[in-house]
Wavefront OBJ file of the C-alpha trace (Angstrom):
o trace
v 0.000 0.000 0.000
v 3.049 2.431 0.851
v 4.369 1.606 -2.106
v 1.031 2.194 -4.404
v 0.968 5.663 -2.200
v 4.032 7.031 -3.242
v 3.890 5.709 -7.147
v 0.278 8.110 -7.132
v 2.517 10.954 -5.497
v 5.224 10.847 -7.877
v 3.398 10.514 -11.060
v 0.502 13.676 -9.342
v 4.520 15.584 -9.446
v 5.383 14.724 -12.985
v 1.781 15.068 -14.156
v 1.739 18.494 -12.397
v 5.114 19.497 -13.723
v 3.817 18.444 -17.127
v 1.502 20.871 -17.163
v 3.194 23.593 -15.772
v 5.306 23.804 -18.994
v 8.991 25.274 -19.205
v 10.166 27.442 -16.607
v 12.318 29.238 -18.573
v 10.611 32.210 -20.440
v 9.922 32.253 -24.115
v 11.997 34.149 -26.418
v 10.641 37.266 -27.280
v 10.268 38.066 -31.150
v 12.151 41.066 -32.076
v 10.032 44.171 -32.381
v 10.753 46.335 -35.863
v 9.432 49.868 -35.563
v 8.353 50.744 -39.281
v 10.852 53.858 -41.027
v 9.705 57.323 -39.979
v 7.857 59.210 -42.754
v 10.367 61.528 -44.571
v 9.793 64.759 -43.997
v 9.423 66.952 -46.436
v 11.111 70.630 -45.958
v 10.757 73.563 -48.783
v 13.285 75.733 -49.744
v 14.783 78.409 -47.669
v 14.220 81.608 -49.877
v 16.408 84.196 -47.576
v 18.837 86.178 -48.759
v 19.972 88.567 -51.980
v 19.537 87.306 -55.762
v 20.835 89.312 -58.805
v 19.561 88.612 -62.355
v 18.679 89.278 -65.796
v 15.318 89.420 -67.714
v 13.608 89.314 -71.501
v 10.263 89.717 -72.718
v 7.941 91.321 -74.698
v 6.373 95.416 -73.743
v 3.040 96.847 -75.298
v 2.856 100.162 -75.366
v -0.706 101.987 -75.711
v -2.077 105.785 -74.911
v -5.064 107.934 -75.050
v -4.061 109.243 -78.199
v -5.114 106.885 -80.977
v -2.966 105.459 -83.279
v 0.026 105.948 -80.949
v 1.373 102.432 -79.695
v 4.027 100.341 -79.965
v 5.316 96.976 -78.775
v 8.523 94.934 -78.813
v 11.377 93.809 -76.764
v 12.131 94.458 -72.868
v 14.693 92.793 -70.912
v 17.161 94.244 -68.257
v 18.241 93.373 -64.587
v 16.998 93.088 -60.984
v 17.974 92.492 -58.047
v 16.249 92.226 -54.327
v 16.466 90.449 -51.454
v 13.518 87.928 -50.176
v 12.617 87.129 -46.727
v 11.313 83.241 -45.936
v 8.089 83.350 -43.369
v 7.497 79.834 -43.777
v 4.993 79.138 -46.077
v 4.999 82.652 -47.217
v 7.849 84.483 -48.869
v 7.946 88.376 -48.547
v 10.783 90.845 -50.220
v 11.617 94.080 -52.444
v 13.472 94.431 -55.578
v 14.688 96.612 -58.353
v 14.322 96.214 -61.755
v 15.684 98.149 -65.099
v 15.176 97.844 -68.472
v 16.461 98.743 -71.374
v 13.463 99.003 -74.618
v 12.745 98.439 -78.676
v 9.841 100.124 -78.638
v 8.749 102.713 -81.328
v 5.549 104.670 -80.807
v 3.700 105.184 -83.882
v 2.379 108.369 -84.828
v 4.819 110.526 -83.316
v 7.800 107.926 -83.885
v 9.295 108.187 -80.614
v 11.322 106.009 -78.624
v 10.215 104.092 -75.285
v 14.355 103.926 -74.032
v 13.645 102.444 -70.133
v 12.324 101.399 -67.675
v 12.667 101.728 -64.014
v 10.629 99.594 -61.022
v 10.956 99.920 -57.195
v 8.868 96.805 -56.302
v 7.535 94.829 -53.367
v 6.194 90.966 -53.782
v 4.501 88.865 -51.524
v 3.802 84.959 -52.641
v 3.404 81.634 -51.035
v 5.451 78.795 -51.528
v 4.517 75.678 -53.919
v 7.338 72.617 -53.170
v 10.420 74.582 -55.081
v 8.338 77.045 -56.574
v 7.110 80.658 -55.433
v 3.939 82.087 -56.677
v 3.753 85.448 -55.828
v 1.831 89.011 -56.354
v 3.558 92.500 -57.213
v 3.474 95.800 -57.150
v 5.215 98.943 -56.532
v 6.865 102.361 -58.513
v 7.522 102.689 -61.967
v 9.696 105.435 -64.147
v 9.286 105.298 -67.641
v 11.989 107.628 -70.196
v 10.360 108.754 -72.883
v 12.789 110.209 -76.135
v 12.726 113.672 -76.172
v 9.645 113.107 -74.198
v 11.566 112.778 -70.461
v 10.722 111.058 -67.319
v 7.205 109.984 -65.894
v 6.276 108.513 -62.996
v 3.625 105.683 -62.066
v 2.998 102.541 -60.704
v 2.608 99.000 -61.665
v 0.871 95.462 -60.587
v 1.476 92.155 -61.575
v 1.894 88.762 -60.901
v 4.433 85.817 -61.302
v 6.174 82.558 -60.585
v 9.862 81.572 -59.369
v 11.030 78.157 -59.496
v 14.554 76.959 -58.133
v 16.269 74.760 -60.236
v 19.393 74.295 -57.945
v 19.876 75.572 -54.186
v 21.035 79.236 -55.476
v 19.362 79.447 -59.642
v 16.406 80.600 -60.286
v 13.731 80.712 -63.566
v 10.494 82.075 -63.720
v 8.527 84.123 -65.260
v 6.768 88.388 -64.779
v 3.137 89.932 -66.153
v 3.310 93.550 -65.133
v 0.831 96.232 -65.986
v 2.021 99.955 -65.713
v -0.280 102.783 -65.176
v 1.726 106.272 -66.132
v 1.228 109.913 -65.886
v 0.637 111.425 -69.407
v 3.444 112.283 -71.484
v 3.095 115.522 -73.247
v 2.955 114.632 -77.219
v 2.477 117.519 -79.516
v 0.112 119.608 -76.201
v -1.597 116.672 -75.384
v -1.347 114.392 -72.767
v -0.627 110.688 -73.704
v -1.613 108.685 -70.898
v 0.141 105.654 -71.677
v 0.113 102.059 -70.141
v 2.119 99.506 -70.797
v 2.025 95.570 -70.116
v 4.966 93.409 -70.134
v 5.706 89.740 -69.807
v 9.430 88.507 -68.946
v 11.493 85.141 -68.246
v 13.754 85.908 -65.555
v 16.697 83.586 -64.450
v 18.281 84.645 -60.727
v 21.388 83.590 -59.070
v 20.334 83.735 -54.881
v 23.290 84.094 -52.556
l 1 2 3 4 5 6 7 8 9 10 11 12 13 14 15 16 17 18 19 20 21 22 23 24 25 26 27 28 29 30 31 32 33 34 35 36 37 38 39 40 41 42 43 44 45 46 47 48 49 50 51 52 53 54 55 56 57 58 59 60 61 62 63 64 65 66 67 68 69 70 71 72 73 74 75 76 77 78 79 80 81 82 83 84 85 86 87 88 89 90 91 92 93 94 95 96 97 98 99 100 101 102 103 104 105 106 107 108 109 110 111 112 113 114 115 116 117 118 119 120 121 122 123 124 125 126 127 128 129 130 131 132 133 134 135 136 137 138 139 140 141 142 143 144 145 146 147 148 149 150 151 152 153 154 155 156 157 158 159 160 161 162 163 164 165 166 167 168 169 170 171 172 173 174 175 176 177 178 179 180 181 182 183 184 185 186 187 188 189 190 191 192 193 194 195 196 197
């Protein structure tokens, strides 16, 4: 009978240690945390740029029959400040004309912008509103004052060059022609390449 006692004991300890499993603990699978997003960042647009500029001017004025279109292209130069998102700065531009006005055959010879822009910022792009002062030199004409508005869009093609493209409209005081005040406006649209440093 003892020995029927202690065979149940023993085999209730293996049973029990049976089903008790391992005691060691399992290994734990390795854990691998997925790759971050990348993040994108924009373009910093800080800082000077100097450049050069080509396009086409239309000339018109009150008077009828005197007009004249053709070539524009000159420099600039500003300096832009980066917000963020937004990009605001001020600039200079001058150029140098081929336009003939009919009618009284004079010659359009430059033009002269103090400018402000304001645009918000597409990947490597910049689209951006304008405006700001505007001298015009008439031949034999002189000097007249006004203002301009426009619109355009800047793309960087490396960290410091620059392409885009300028639609400007011009509002001017008149120019005297022959007594009579010409009133002239002028719209232009440019490519513009920068270097930004």
């Amino acid at each position: 009978m003892k020995y029927l006692l202690s065979a149940a004991a023993a085999s209730a300890l293996m049973a029990g240690t049976a089903f008790a499993g391992n005691i060691e603990p399992a290994p734990m699978e390795p854990v691998i945390a997925p790759a971050p997003a990348p993040v994108f960042t924009s373009p910093n647009w800080t800082g000077f740029y100097v450049g050069g500029q080509l396009g086409y001017a239309n000339v018109d004025t009150s008077i009828a029959n005197v007009d004249g279109d053709g070539l524009i292209g000159g420099l600039t130069a500003g300096y832009d400040y980066d917000l963020g998102n937004w990009v605001v700065g001020a600039g200079l531009d001058y150029d140098w004309t081929d336009v003939t006005l009919s009618g009284v055959n004079l010659d359009v010879e430059n033009v002269f912008r103090a400018k402000l822009r304001g645009g918000y910022k597409l990947g490597d792009g910049l689209l951006y509103a304008t405006a700001g002062y505007a001298n015009v030199d008439v031949q034999t004409l002189g000097n007249e004052d006004g203002y301009f508005v426009g619109a355009g869009y800047e793309h960087l093609i490396t960290e410091n060059i620059s392409l885009g493209g300028e639609v400007l409209y011009h509002e001017f005081d008149g120019l005297p022609a022959g007594g009579v005040n010409t009133d002239p406006d002028a719209t232009t649209a440019q490519v513009r390449a920068t270097f930004r440093f």
